[in-house]
Every structure is written in structure tokens, then in C-alpha cells.
MARDO-816620 format. One record per residue (C-alpha): residue in one letter; x, y, z. Coordinates in pm, whole numbers, padded with zeros to 5 digits, always signed. Layout:
% MARDO-816620
AXYZ/...
END
This chain:
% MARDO-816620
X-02236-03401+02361/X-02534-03451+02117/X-02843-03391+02216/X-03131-03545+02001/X-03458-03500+02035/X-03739-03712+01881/X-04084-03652+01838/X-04316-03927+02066/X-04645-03922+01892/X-04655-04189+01676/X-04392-04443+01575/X-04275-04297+01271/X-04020-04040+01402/X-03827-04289+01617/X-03842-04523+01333/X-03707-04253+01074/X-03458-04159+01333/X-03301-04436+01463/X-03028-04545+01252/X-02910-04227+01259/X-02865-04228+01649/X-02715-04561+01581/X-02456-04387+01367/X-02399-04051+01562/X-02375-04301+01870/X-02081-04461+01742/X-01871-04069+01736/X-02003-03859+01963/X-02162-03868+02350/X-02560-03854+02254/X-02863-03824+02456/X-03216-03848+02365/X-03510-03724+02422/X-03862-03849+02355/X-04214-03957+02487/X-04491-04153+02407/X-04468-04373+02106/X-04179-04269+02020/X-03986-04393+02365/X-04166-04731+02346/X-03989-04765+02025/X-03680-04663+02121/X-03666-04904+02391/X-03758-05165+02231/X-03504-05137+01979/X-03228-05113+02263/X-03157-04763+02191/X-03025-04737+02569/X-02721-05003+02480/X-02615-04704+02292/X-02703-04402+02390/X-02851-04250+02731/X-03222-04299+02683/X-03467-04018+02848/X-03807-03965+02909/X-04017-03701+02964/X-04407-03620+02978/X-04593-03597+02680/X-04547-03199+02638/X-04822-03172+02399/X-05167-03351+02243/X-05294-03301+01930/X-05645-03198+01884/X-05833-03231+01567/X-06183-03149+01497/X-06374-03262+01166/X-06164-03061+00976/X-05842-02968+01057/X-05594-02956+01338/X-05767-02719+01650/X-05524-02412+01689/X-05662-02345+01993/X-05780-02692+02154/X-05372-02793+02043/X-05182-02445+02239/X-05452-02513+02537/X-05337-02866+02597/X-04992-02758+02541/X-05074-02526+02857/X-05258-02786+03036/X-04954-03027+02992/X-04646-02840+03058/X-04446-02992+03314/X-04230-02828+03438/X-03951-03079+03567/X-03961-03194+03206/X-03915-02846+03087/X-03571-02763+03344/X-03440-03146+03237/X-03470-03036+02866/X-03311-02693+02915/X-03045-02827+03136/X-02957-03084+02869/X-02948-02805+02576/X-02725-02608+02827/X-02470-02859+02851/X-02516-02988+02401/X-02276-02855+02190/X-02504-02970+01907/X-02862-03007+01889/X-03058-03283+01638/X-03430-03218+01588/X-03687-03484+01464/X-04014-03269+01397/X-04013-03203+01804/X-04134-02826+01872/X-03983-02875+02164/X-03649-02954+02080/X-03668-02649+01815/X-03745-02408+02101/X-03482-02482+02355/X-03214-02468+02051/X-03346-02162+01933/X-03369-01999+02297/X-03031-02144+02364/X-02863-02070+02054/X-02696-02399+01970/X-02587-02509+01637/X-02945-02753+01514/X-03024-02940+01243/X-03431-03017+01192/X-03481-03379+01058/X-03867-03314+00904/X-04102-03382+00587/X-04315-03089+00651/X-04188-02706+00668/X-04505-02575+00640/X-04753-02614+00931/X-05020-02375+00867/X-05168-02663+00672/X-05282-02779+00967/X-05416-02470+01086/X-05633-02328+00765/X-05814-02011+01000/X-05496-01914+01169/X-05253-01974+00903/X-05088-01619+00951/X-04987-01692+01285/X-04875-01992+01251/X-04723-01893+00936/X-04486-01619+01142/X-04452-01870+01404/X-04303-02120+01121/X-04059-01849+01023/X-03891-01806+01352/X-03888-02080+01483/X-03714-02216+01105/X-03531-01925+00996/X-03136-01951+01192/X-03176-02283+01198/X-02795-02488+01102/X-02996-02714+00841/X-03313-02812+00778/X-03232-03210+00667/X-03599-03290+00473/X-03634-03673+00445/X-03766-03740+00156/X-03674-03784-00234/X-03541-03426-00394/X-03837-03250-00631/X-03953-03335-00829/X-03974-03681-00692/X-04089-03551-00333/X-04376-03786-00153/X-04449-03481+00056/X-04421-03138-00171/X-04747-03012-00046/X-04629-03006+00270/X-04324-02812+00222/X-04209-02421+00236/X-03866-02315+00076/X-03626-02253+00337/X-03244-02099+00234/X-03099-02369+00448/X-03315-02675+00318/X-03154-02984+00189/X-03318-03259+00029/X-03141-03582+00202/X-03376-03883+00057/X-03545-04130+00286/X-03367-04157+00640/X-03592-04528+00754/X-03447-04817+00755/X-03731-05040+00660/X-03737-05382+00853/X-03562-05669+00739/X-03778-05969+00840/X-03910-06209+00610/X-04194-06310+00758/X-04490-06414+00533/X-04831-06607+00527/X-04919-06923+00321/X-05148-06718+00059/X-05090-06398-00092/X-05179-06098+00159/X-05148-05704+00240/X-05087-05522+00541/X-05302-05277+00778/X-05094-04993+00901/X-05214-04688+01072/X-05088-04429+01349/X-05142-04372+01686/X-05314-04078+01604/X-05570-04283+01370/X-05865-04377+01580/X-06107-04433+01314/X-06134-04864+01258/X-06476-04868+01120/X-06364-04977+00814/X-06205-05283+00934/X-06527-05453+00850/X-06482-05344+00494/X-06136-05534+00521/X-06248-05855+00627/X-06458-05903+00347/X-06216-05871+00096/X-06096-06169-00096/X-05725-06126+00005/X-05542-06172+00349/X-05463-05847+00537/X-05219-05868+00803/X-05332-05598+01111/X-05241-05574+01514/X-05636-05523+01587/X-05821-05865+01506/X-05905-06157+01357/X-06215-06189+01139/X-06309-06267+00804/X-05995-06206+00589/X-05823-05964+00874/X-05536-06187+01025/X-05380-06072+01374/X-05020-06022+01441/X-04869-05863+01674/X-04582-05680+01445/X-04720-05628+01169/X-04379-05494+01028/X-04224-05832+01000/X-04496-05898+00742/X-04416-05546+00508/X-04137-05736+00276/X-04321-06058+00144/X-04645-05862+00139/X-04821-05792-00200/X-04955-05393-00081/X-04973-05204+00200/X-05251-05019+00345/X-05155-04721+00552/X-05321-04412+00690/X-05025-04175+00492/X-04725-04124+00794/X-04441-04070+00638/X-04223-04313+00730/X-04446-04592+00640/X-04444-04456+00300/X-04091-04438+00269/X-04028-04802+00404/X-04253-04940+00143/X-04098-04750-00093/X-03810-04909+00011/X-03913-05202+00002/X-04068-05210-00385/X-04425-05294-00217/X-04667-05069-00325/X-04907-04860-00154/X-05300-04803-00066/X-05300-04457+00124/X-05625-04393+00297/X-05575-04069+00601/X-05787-03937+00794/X-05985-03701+00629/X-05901-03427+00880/X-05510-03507+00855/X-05419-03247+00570/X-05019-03370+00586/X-05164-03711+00494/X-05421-03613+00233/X-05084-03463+00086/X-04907-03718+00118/X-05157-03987-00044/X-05147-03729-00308/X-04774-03715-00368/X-04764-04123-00356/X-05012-04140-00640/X-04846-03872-00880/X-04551-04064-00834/X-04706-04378-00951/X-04565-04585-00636/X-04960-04667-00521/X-05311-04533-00487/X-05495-04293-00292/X-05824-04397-00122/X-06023-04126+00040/X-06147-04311+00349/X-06526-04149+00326/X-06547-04376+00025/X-06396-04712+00130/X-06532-05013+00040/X-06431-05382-00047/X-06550-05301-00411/X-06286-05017-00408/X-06023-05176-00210/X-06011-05465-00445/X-06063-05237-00704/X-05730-05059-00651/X-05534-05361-00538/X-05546-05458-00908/X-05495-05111-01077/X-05161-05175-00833/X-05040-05447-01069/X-05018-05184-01398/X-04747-05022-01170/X-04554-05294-01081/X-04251-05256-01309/X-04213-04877-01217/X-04286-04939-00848/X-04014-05218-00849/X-03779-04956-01051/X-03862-04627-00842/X-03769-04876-00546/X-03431-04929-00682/X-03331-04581-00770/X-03478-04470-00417/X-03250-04740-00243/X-02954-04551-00403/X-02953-04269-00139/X-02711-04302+00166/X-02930-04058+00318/X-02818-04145+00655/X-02434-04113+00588/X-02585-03743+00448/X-02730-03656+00800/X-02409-03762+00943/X-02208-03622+00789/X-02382-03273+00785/X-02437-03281+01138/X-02061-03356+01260/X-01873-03150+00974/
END
């Protein structure tokens, strides 16, 4: 048996993950493991018709403050939220694995590690003291051994030095670059007029600039409301492929699906969300879209950078192309069943 967990905060790690479970689903027994956002998704893309589906408690919230991720606020809510039938289910189920798969869940990379079973880490970032700027020793030595043994660390993104999310990465003996594991979504739905689309994260509670958005003199397709120029849908992911940008707060796999999907990018985190910040980075060195600070937004900028977009149309549509040449989930695959 596989045993597969997925990180539940946010969307983005189910999304990333599931073709892959699709695949392993179709050779070996496989159970996973998530919460939050990440089981919603999973549910509603059926995962259960393939796989046994489980749930458990959220075993961890995220606490920022201005600046950074909160060491401390983050390990005391781990405390606060341990549950401990979650905790025996989990170690029961790593008991019984003869191979563990690991999407970013700290979780998941404790039990293997305490365990001992072969694992292979599915992530974009290695290097978590980022996060965690006045305790980055600890965290750094924490990094280390929880990382260090591990089978393979698959990172799902493009190979340097064409990597969305370098900043975010340490060099690890057992790293592999396996390109872009989402499988962006296939709909075709579109609007009358030209538009972009809204997409942030669960963890992105800031919407004050949606008033900045429904001023602008283009469409932009969100889940929140309608006003002005802000159209509501309720999956706004059935609008990414026809769309002419896409706004997004800098997860991951949003990134790569656009990529993906030749539509280029506005990338506007959080300014507390260092992974992001990198990540907006990494998309504008790569000339595949533009990186807004969000203490500066505006419709003047917005618009502003919607039409710097078009000077990078031809490369966007031909880093799109090359990027769609990686089987990156026949890689995973086949690393984690050899």
C-alpha cells in the first residue's frame, strides 16, 4: 500500500497532486491523507472513486504577523491542535505503507521519518527558514533532518535555471528537478469581452483592493463579487484558458497552470508571504508576467502592467510550449514505484 499524504491548506497541493494519485491509483493500493482545502478538493474531484479518501483535523494553522511567518504563534497552534485520534490514524496508516508520498505535509514527513519508510517529498520550497527570518537556525537544523534520508525530494517546478521558485530552494543530494506536476483545467469557458482572472489562496485575507479592480477598464473574473468591472463566478478556473492574464496572490500551482496554459501572469502576495514575494520574483525574471507589490496597487498600475504583458506575448506563448514538454507526472511515477 501507498500512503499519500497531501497538504490541506490551500487548494494548490491537492491540485498539484492529483493526477498523480490518479496515476499511482491505477498500480498500487493508495490511501490519502488530507484536511482542509485540500480534502474539499479532493472530493470534489471524486478522488474517493479511486482511492480510499481520509480525513483528519487540521493538525496545524499558520500564523503570520506583519512580517513574516510567527515561529512561535505557528508551533503553539500546532500544540493547541494536535489531535490525537488523528495522530494514532496517521501512524497506524504509515505502519501498515510500504511507501510513503509527501506533498509539502510536515506531517506526513514526520511519521515517514519516525517510521522509516521509503518517501518521496513532492515540494517547491526546501528551504523554510524563509519564513522564519529570527529563528532561521532552528528551523534551518530542523529542515536538515527532517530532509536529509529522505528517498527523493521530487521539486515541481522547471530545472535552473528556468526555476519559478529558486529563492525558495536549498540543495539537497537527493533533489530532482521533475517540471510542473498540475494539470491545469481544461474548460473553455469565456465571457463576451476580453477579461482576466482574480485568484488568491485561502490563506489571502486581504480583498481591499478589490475596489481597485472594479475600476479597471477590463473584465476580471473573481468568486467574491460583482461590482464595477469585477464579474462573479463561482469557479473561476473554468475561466483561466480563454482569459487574457491572470491575477494571483503567487501559490505555486496557480503559477504553473498558467504557465501551462500560455496566459500570462500579474503576481501580487501578500507582503508578509516571503515564498510568494519569491515567487512573483522568479515569474518576472522569467519573462512569463509581472510582479505587483500589493502596498502599491492601483488601477493606474494594474492597467499599467496588463499592457507591458503584451511585449511578452510571443515568449510567454513559447516558454508555454517548451514547459508543456515535461511528462513530469510519468517522472513522479515512475520514481516512486521503481
Amino acid at each position: 500500500m501507498i500512503l499519500f499524504f497531501v497538504e490541506g491548506t490551500g487548494f494548490g497541493h491537492a491540485a498539484r497532486s492529483i493526477k498523480l494519485i490518479k496515476e499511482l491509483s491505477k498500480e498500487e493500493e493508495l490511501v490519502v491523507v488530507s484536511f482542509g482545502e485540500g480534502i474539499k478538493f479532493l472530493r470534489e474531484e471524486k478522488i474517493y472513486e479511486e482511492a480510499k479518501l481520509i480525513e483528519i483535523k487540521r493538525p496545524y494553522l499558520l500564523k503570520f504577523n506583519e512580517k513574516e511567518l510567527d515561529f512561535f504563534d505557528t508551533i503553539s497552534s500546532l500544540l493547541k491542535q494536535f489531535d490525537v485520534t488523528s495522530f494514532k490514524l496517521t501512524s497506524s496508516l504509515t505502519k501498515e505503507a510500504n511507501k510513503v508520498v509527501v506533498d509539502s505535509s510536515l506531517l506526513g514527513l514526520l511519521l515517514s521519518k519516525i517510521y522509516k519508510k521509503e518517501c518521496f517529498f513532492i515540494t517547491n520550497n526546501t528551504d523554510l527558514s524563509i519564513f522564519f527570518k529570527n529563528n532561521k537556525k532552528v528551523v534551518d537544523r530542523l529542515v536538515e533532518k527532517l530532509l536529509t534520508g529522505i528517498d527523493k525530494i521530487l521539486v515541481c517546478d522547471f530545472p535552473p535555471p528556468y526555476t519559478v521558485s529558486f529563492e525558495n530552494l536549498r540543495d539537497f543530494e537527493n533533489m530532482e528537478f521533475i517540471g510542473p506536476l498540475v494539470s491545469p483545467p481544461t474548460s473553455s469557458k469565456k465571457l463576451k469581452e476580453s477579461y482576466g482572472v482574480l485568484s488568491l489562496g485561502a490563506l489571502d485575507k486581504d480583498y481591499s483592493f478589490l475596489e481597485d479592480l472594479s475600476n479597471l477598464s477590463y473584465k476580471v473574473v473573481n468568486k467574491y463579487i460583482s461590482k464595477g468591472s469585477l464579474v462573479r463566478k463561482k469557479n473561476i478556473r473554468d475561466y483561466y484558458k480563454n482569459s487574457s492574464w491572470i491575477l494571483t496572490h503567487g501559490g505555486h500551482s496557480t503559477i504553473m497552470e498558467a504557465i501551462l496554459l500560455g496566459v500570462p501572469l500579474l503576481v501580487s502576495p501578500s507582503p508578509n508571504h516571503v515564498e510568494r514575494i519569491n515567487n512573483a520574483k522568479g515569474v518576472e525574471k522569467l519573462k512569463v508576467g509581472k510582479y505587483l507589490p500589493r502596498d502599491h496597487l492601483s488601477p493606474l498600475i494594474i492597467e499599467r502592467a496588463i499592457e507591458e504583458l503584451n511585449f511578452f506575448e510571443d515568449f510567454i506563448k513559447s516558454f508555454s510550449k517548451w514547459a508543456n514538454r515535461f511528462n513530469s507526472v510519468k517522472a513522479a511515477k515512475d520514481l516512486i514505484l521503481s
